[in-house]
N, CA, C and O of each residue as an XYZ file, in Angstrom:
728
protein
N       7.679    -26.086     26.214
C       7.473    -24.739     26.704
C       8.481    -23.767     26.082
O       8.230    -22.594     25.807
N       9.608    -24.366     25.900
C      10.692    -23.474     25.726
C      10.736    -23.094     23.801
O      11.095    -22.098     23.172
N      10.256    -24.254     23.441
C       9.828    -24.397     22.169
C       8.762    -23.499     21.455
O       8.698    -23.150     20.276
N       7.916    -23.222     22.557
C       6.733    -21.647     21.672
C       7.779    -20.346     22.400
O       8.110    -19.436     21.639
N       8.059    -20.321     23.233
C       8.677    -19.372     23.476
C       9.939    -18.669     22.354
O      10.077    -17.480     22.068
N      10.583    -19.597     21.970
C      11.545    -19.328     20.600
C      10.108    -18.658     19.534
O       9.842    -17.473     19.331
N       9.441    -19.791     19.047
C       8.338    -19.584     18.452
C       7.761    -18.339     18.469
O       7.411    -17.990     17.341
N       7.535    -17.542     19.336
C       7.126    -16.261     19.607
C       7.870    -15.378     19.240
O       7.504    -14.525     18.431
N       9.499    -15.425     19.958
C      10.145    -14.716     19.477
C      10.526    -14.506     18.272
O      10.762    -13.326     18.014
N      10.745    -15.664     16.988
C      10.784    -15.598     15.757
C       9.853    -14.896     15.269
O      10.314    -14.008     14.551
N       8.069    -14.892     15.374
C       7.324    -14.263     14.941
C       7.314    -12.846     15.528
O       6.647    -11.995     14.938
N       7.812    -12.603     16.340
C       8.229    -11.126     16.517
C       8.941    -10.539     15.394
O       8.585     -9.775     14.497
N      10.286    -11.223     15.751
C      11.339    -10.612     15.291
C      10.337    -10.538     13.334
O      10.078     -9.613     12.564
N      10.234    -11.175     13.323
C       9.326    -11.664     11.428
C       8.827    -10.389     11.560
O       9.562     -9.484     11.165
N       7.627    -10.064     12.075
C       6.829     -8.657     12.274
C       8.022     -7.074     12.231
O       8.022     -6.165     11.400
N       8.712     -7.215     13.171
C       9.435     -6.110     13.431
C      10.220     -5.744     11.866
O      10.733     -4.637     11.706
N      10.234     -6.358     11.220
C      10.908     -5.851      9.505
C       9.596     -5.152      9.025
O       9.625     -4.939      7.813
N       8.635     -4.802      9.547
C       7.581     -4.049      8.850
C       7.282     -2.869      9.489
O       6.820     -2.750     10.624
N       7.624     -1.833      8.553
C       7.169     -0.233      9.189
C       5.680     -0.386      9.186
O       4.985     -0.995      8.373
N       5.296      0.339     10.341
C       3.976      0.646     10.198
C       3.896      2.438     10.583
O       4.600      3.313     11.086
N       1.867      2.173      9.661
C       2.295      3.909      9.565
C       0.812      4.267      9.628
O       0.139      3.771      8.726
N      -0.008      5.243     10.761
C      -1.531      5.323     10.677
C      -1.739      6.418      9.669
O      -0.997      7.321      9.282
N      -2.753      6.133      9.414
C      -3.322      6.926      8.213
C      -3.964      7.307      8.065
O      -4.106      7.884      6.987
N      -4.983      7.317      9.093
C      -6.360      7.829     10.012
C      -6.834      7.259     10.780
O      -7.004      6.046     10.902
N      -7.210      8.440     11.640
C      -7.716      8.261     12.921
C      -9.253      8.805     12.870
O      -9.272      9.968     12.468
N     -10.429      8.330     13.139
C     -11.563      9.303     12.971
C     -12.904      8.706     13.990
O     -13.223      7.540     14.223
N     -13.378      9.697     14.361
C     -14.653      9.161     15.443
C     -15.603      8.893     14.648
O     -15.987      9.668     13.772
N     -16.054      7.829     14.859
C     -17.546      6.872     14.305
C     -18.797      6.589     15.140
O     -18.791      5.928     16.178
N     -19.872      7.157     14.580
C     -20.805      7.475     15.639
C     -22.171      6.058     15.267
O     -22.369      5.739     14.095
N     -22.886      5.440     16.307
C     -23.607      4.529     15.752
C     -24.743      5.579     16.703
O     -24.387      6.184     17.714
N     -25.965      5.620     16.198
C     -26.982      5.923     16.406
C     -28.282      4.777     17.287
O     -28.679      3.685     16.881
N     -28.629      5.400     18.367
C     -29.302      4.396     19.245
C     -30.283      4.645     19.527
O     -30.420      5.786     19.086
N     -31.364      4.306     20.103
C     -32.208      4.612     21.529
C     -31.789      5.653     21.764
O     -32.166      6.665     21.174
N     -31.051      5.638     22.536
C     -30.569      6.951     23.571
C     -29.968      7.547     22.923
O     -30.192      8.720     23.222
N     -28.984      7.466     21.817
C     -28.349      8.706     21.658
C     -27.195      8.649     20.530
O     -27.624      8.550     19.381
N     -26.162      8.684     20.645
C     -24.947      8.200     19.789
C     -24.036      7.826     20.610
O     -23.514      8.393     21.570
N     -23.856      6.533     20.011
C     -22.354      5.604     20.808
C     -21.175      5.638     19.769
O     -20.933      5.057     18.711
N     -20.651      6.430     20.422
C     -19.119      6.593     19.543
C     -17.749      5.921     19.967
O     -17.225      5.856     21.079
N     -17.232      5.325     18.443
C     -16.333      4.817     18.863
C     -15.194      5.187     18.126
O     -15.304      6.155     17.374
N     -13.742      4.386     18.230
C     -12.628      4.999     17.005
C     -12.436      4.156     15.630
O     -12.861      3.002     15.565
N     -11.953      4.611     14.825
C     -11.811      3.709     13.585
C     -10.181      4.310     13.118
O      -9.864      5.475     12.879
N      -9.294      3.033     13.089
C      -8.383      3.688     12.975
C      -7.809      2.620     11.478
O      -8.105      1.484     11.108
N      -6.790      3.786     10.897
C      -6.902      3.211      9.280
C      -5.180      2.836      9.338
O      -4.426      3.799      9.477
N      -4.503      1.281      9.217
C      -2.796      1.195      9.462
C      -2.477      0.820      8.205
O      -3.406      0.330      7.564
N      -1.493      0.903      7.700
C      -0.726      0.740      6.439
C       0.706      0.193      6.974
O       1.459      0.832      7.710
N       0.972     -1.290      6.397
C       2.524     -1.430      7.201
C       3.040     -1.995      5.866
O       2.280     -2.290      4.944
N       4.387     -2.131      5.817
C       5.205     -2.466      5.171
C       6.600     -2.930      4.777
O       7.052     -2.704      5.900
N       7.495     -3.320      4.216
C       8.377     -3.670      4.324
C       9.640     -3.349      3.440
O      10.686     -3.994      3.366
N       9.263     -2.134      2.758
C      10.178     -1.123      1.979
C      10.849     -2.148      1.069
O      11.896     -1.926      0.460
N      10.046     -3.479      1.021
C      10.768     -4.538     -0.306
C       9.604     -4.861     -1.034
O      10.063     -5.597     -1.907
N       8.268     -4.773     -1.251
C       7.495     -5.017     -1.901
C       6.182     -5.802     -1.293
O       5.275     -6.398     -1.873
N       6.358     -5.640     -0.326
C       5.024     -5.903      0.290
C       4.311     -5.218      1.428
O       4.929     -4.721      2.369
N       3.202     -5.204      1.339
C       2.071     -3.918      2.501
C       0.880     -4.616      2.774
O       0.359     -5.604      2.259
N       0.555     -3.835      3.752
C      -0.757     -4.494      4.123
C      -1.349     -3.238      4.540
O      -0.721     -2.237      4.884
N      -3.043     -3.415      4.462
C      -4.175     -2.879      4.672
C      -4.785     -3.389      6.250
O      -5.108     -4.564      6.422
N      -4.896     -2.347      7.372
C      -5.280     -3.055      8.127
C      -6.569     -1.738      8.771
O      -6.225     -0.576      8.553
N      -7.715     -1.899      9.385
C      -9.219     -1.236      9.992
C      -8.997     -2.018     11.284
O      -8.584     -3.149     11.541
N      -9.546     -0.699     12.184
C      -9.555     -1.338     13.706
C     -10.544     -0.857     14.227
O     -10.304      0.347     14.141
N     -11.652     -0.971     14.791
C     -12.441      0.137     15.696
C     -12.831     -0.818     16.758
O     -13.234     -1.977     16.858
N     -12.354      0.778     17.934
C     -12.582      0.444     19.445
C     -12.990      1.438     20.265
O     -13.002      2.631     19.960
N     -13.303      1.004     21.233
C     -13.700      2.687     22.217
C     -12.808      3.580     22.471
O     -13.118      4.764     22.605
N     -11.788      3.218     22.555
C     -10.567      3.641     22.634
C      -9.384      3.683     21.365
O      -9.029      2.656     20.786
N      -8.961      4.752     21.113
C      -7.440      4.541     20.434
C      -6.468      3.899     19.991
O      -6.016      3.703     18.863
N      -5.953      3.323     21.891
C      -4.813      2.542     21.654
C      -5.411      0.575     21.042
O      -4.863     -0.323     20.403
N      -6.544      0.726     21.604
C      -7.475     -0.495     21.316
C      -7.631     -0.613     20.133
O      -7.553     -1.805     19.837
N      -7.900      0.312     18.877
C      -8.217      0.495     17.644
C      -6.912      0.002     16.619
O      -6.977     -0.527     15.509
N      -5.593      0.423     17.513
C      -4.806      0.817     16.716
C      -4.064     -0.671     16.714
O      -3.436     -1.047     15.724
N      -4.177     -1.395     17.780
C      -3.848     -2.260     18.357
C      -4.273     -3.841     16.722
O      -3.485     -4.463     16.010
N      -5.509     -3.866     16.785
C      -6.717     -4.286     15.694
C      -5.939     -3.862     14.537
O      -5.027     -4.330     13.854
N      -6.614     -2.841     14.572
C      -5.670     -2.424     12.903
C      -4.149     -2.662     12.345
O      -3.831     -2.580     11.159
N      -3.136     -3.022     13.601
C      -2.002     -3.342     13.261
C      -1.931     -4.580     13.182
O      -0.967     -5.102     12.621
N      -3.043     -5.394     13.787
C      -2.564     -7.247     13.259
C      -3.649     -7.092     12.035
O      -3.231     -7.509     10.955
N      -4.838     -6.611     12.041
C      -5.150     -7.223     10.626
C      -4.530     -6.420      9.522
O      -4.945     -6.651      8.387
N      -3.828     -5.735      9.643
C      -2.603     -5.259      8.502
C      -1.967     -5.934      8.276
O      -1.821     -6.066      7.061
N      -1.171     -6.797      9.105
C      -0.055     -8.024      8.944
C      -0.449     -9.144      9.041
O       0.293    -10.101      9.260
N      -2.139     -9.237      8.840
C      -2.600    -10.504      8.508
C      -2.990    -10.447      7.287
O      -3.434    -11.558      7.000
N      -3.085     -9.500      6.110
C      -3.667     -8.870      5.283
C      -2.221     -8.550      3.903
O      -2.394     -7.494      3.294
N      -1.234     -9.189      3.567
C      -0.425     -8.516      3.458
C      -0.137     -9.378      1.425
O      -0.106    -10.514      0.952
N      -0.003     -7.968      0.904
C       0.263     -7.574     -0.715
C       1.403     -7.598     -1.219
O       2.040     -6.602     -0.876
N       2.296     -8.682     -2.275
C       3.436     -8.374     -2.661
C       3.175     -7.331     -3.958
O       2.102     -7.573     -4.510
N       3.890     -6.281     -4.525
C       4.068     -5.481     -5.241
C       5.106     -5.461     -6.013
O       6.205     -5.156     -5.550
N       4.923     -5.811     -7.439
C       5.813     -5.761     -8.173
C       6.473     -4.268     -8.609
O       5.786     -3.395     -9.139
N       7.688     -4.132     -8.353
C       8.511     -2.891     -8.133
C       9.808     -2.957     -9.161
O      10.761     -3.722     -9.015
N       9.644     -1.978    -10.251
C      10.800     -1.913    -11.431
C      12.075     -1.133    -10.735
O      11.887      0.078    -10.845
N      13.275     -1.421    -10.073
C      14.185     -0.724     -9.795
C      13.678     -0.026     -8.105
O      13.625     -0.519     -6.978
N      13.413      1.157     -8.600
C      13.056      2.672     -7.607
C      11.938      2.926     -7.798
O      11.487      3.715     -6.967
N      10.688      2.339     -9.162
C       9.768      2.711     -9.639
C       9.248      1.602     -9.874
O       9.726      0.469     -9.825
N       7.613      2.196    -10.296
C       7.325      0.854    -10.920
C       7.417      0.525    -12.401
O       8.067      1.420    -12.943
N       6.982     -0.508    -13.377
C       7.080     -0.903    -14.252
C       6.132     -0.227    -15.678
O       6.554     -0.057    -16.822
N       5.072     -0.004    -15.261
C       4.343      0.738    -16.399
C       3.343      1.633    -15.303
O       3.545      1.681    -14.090
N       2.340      2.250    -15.950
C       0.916      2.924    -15.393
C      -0.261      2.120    -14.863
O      -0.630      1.060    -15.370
N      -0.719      2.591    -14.005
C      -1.938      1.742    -13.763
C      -2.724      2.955    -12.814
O      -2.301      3.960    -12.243
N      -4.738      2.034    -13.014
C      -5.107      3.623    -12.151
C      -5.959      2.127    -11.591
O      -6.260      0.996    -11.973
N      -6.084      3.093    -10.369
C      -7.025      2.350     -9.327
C      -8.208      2.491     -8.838
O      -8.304      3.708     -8.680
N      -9.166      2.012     -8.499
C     -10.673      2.736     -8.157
C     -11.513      1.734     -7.666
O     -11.827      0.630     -8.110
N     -11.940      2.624     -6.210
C     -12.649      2.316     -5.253
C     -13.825      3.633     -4.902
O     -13.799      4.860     -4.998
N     -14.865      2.570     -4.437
C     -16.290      3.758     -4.567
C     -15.867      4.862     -5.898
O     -15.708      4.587     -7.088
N     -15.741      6.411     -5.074
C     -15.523      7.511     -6.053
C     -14.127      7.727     -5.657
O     -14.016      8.949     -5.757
N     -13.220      7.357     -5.344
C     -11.720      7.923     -5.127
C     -11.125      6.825     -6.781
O     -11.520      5.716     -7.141
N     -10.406      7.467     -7.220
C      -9.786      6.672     -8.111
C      -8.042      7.307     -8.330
O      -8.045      8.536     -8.392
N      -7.198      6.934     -8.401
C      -5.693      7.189     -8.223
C      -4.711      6.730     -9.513
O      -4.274      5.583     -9.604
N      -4.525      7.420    -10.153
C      -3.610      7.362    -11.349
C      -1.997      7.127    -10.800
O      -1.356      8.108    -10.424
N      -1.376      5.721    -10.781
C       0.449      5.874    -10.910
C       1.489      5.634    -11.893
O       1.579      4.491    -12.342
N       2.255      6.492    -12.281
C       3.047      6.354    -13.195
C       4.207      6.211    -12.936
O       4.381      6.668    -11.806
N       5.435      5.701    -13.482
C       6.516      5.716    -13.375
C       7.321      6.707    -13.536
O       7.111      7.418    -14.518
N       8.693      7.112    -12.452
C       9.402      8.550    -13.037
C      10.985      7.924    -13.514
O      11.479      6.803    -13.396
N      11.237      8.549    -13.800
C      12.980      8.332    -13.637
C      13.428      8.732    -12.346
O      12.792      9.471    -11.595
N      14.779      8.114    -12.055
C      15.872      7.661    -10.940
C      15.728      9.511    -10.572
O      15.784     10.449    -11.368
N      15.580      9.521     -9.447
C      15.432     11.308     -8.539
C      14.248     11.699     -8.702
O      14.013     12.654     -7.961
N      13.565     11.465     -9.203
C      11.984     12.600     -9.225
C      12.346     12.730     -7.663
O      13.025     13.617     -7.145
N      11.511     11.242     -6.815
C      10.807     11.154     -5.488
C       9.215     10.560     -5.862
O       8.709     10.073     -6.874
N       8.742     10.866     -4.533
C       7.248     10.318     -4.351
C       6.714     11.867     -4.736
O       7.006     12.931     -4.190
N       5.806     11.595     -5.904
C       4.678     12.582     -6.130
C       3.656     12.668     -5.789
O       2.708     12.692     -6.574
N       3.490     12.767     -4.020
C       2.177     12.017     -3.934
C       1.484     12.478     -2.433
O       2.230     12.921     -1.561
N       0.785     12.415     -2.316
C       0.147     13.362     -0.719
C      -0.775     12.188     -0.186
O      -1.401     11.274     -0.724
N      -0.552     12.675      1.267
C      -1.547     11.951      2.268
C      -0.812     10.485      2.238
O       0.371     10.145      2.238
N      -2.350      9.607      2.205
C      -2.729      8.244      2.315
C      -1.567      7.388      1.630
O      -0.755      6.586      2.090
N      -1.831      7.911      0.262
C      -0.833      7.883     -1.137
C       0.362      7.695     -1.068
O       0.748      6.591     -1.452
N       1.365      8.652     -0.575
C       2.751      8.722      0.181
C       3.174      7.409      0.824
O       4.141      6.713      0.514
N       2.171      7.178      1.880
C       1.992      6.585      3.188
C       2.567      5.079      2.066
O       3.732      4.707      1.926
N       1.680      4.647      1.605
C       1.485      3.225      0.697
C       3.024      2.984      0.340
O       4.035      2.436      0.778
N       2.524      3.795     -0.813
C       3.815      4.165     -1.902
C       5.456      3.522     -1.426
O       6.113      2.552     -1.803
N       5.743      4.893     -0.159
C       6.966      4.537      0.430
C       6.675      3.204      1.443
O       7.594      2.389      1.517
N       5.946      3.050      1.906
C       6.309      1.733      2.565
C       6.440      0.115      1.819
O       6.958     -0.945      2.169
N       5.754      0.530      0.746
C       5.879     -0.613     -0.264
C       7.314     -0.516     -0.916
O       7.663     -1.465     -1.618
N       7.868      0.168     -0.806
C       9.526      0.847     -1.246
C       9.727      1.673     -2.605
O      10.802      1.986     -3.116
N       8.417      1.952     -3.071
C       9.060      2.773     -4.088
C       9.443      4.020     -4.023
O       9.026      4.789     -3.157
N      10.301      4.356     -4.961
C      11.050      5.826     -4.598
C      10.978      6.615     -5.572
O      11.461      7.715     -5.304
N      10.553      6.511     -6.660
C      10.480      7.689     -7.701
C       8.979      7.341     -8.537
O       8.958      6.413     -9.345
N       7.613      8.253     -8.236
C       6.774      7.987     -9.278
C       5.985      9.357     -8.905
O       6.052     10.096     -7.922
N       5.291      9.388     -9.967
C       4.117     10.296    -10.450
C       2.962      9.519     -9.689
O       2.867      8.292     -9.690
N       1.897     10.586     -8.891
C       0.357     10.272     -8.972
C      -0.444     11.356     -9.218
O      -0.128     12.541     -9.320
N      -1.615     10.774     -9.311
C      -2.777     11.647     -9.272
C      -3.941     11.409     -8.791
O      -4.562     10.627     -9.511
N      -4.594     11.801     -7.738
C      -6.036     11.377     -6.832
C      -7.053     12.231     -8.141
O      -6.869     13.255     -8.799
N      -7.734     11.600     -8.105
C      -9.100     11.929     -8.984
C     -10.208     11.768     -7.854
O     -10.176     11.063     -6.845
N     -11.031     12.482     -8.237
C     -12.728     12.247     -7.547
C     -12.338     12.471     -6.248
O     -11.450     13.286     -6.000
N     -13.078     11.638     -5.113
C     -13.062     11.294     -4.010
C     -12.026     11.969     -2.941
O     -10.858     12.021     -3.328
N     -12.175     12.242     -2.264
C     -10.917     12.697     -1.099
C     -10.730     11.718      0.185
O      -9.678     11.623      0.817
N     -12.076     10.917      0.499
C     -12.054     10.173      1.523
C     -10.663      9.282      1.399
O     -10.314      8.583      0.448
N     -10.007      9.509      2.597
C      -8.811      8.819      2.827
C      -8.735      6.994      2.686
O      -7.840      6.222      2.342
N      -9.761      6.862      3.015
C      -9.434      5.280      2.818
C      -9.961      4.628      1.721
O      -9.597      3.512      1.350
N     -10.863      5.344      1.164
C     -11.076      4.968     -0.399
C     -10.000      5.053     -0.939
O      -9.357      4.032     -1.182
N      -9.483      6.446     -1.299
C      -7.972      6.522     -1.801
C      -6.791      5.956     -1.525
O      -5.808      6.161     -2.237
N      -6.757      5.028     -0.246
C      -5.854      4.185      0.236
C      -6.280      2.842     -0.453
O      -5.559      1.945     -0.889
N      -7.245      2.916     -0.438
C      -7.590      1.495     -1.321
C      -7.722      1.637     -2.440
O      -7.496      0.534     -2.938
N      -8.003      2.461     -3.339
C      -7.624      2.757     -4.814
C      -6.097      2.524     -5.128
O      -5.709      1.868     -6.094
N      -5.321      3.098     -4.259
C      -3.835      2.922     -3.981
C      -3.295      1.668     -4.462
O      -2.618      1.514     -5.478
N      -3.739      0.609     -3.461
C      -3.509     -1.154     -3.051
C      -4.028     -1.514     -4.361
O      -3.252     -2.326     -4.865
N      -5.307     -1.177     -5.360
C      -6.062     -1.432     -5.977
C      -5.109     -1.395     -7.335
O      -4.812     -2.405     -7.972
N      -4.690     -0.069     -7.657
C      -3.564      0.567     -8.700
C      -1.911     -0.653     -8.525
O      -1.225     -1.271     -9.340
N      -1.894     -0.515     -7.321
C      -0.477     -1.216     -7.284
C      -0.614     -2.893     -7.138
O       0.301     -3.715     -7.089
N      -2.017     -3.111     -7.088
C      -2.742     -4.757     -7.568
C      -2.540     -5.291     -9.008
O      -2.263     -6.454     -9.301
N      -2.723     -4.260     -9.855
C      -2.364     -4.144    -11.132
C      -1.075     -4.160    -11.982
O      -0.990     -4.342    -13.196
N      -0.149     -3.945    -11.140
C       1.315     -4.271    -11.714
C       1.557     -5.233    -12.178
O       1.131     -6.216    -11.571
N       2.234     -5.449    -13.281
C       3.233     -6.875    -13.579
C       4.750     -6.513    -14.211
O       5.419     -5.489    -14.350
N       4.908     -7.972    -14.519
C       6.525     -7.795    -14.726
C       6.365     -7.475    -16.447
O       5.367     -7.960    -16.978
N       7.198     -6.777    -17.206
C       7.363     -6.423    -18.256
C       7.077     -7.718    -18.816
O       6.095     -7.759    -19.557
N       7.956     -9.180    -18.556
C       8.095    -10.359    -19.284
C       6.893    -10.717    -19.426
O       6.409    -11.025    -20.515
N       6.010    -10.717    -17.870
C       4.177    -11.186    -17.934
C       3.524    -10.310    -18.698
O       3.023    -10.842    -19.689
N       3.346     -9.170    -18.604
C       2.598     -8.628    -19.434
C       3.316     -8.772    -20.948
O       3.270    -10.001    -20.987
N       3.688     -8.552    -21.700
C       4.146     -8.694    -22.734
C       3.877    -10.379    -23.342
O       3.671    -10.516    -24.548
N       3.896    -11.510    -22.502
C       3.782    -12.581    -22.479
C       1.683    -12.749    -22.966
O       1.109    -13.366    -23.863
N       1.243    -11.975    -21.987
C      -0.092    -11.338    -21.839
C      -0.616    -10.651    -23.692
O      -1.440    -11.179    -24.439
N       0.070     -9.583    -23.917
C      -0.395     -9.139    -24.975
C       0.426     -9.495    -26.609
O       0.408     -8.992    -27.733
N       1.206    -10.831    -25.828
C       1.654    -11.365    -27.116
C       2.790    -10.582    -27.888
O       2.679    -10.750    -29.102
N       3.553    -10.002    -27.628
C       4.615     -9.189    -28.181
C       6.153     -9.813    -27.415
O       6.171    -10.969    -26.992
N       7.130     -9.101    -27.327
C       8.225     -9.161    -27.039
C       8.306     -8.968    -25.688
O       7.235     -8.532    -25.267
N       9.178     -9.118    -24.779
C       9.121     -8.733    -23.381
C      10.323     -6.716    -23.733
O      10.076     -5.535    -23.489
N      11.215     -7.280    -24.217
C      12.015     -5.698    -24.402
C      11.178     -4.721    -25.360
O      11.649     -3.586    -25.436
N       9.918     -4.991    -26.166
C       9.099     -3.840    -26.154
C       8.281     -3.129    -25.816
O       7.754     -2.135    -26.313
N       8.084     -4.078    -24.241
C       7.321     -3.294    -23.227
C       8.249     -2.976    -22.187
O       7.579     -2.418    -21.318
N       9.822     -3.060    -21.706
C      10.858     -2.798    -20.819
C      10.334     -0.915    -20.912
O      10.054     -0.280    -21.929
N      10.348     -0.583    -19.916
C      10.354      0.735    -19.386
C      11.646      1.594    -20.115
O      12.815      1.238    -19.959
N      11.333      2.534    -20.765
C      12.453      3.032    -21.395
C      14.005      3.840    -20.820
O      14.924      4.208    -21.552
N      13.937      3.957    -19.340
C      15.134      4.018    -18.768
C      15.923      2.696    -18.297
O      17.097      2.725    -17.927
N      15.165      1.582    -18.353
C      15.922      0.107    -18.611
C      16.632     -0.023    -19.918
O      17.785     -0.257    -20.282
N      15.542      0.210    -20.445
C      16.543     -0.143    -21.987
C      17.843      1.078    -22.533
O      18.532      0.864    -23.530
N      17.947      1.998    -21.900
C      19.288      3.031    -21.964
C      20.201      2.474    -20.923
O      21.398      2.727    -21.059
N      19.755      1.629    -19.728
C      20.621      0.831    -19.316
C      21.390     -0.227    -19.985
O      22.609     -0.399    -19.996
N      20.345     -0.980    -20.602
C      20.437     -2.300    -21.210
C      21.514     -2.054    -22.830
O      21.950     -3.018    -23.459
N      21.764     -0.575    -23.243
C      21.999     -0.622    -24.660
C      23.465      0.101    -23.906
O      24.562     -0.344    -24.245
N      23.410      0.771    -23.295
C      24.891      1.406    -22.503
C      26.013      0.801    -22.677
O      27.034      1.227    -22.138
């Protein structure tokens, strides 16, 4: 007995290292017989400001019910992200339905260039300095998943380079290598 009880508490405490962050909230209507039965759909993004996030959808009649859903299958759902420094490692674009999301790397101070959904990801996955750009689409959770989709695409300089057969230091991000020659 005393043994799940620790058990529990460890998987707490495990959970509690992950920010979570909603990202929409929106009424969803199903069409009936009688009329429209509406319910909530709520959109969670959690993370752990070290390289991993999760995607989590909840819908309930209620709010706190929705949000409830959406925060375990977020942290059942969960993405490591390869992260260069403060930034990431090269460009990548992402695309879901019609939302598609361009990210680039900045140098040390830009910040997050980035609105909404985008932001939301971004910083909870821990990066701190990049360029984006939303193309097409505005729907928030397309673009949240174009997001996950773009930052699916990362690798390490050594893999990719390993990948296109060249050197690993001629694909190093060029504010590494003003480190590296310093």
């Amino acid at each position: 007995m005393a043994e799940k009880r620790i058990e529990k508490e460890q998987q707490f405490e495990a959970q509690d290292a992950f920010e979570e962050r909603v990202i929409e909230i929106a009424r969803v209507a199903k069409v009936v017989k009688g009329g429209r039965r509406f319910r909530f759909r709520v959109t969670v993004v959690v993370g752990d400001k070290k390289g991993t996030i999760g995607l989590g959808i909840g819908k309930a009649n209620a709010v706190p019910d929705a949000m409830r859903k959406a925060s375990e299958r977020a942290r059942k759902d969960l993405h490591s992200v390869y992260i260069a420094g403060t930034t990431i490692p090269h460009e990548s674009v992402g695309k879901t339905a019609g939302a598609k999301v361009l990210i680039k790397p900045a140098s040390a101070g830009t910040g997050v260039i980035a609105a909404g959904g985008v932001r939301a990801v971004l910083e909870l996955a821990g990066v701190r300095d990049i360029l984006t750009k939303s193309m097409g689409s505005a729907n928030v959770l397309n673009v949240v998943m174009a997001t996950f989709d773009a930052l699916g695409g990362l690798r390490s300089p050594a893999v990719e380079a390993a990948r296109r057969g060249k050197r690993a230091d001629e694909l190093t991000p060029f504010w590494e290598r003003r480190k590296q020659h310093a």
